[in-house]
C-alpha positions as CSV (number, residue, x, y, z in Angstrom):
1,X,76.0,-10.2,-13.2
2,X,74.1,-13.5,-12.1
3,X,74.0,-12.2,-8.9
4,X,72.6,-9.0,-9.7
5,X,69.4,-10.3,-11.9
6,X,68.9,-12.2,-8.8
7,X,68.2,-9.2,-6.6
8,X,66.4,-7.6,-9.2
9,X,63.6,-10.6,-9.3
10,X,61.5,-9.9,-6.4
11,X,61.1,-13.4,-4.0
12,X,57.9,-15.4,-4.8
13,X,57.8,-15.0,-0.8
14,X,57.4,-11.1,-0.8
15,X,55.0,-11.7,-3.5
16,X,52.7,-14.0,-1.4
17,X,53.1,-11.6,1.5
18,X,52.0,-8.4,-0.7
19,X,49.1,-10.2,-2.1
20,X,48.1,-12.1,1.0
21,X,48.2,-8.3,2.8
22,X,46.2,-6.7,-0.5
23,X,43.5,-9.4,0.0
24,X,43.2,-9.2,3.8
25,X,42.7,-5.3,2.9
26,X,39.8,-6.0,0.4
27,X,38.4,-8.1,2.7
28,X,38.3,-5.8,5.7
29,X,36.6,-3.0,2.8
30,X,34.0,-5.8,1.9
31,X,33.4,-6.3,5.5
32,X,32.7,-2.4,6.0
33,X,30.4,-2.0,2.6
34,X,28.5,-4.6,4.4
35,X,27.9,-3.1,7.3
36,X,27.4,0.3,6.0
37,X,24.9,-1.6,3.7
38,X,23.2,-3.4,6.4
39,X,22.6,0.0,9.0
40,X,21.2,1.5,5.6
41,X,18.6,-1.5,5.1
42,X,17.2,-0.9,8.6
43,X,17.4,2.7,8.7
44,X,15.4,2.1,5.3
45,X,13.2,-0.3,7.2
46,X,12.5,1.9,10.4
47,X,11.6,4.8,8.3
48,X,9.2,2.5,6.3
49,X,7.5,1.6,9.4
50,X,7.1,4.7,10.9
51,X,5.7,5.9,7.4
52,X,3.1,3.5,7.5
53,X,2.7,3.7,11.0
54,X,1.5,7.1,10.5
55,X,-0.4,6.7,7.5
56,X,-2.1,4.1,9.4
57,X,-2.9,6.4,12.1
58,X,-4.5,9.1,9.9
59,X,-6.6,6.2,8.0
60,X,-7.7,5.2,11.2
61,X,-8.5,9.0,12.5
62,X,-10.7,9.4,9.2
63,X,-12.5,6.2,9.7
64,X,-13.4,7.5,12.8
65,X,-14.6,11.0,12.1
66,X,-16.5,9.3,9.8
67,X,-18.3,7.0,11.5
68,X,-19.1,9.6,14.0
69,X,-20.9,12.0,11.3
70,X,-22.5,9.0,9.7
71,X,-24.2,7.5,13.3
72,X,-24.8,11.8,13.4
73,X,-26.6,11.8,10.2
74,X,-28.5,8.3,10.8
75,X,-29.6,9.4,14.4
76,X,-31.0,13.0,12.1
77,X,-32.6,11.2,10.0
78,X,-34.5,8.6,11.8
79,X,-35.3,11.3,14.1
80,X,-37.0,13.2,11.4
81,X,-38.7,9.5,10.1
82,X,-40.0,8.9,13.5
83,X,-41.7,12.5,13.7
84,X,-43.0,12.4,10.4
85,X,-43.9,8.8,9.2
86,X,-46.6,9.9,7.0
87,X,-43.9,11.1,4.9
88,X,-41.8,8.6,5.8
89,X,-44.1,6.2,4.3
90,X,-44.4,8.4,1.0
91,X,-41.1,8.8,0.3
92,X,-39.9,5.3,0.7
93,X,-42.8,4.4,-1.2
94,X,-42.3,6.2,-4.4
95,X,-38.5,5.6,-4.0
96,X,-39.7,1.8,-4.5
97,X,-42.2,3.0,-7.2
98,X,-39.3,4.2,-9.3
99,X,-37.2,1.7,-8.2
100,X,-39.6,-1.0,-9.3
101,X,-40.1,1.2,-13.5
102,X,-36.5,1.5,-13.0
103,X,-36.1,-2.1,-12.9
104,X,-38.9,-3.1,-15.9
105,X,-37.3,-0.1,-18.5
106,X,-33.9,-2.0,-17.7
107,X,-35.3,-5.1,-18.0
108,X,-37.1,-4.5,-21.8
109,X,-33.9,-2.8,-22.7
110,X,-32.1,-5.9,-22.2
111,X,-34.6,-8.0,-23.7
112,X,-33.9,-9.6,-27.3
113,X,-37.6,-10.1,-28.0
114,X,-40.1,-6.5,-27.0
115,X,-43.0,-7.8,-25.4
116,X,-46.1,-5.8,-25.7
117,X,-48.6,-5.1,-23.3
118,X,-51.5,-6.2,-24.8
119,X,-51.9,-8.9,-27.9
């Protein structure tokens, strides 16, 4: 009967080996999440880049659309200020007419004390 216990107990050695074997398995999973993990990270990071690549080139298409409709614009209107400066005169005059009101009305408004023209 002793020596059948005995066969029933499994050997601390075929213990070792089973866990030694489950571990080297876990490890060999860990070391596949990682990689799997890792190729997702820079398939994350290439589509990133390419996103802001193109984002990038569209901001950089507008700018220049831009620019080209405001030299268009600027090269109208001095155009127009060159064959007219009689007008040209005008208008930048009483846009610094109202400008300069503009600027006293802000001023009193601001003001603690009113101050009166006259005494």
């Amino acid at each position: 009967m002793a020596d059948a216990n005995k066969s029933d107990v499994p050997h601390i050695d075929d213990i070792q080996k089973t866990l030694e074997k489950q571990i080297a398995e876990l490890r060999k999973e860990i070391t596949k999440i990682n990689k799997s993990i890792s190729e997702r990270g820079a398939e994350l990071v290439d589509d990133a880049r390419e996103q802001a690549s193109d984002m990038y080139d569209t901001a950089a298409a507008r700018a220049s659309r831009t620019a080209q409709q405001l030299r268009t614009q600027a090269q109208a209107v001095s155009e127009v200020a060159r064959d007219n400066p009689g007008t040209t005169t005008a208008v930048v005059g009483i846009i610094g007419l109202i400008g300069f009101l503009a600027g006293i009305a802000v001023g009193q408004a601001m003001s603690d004390t009113p101050r009166r023209w006259y005494q």
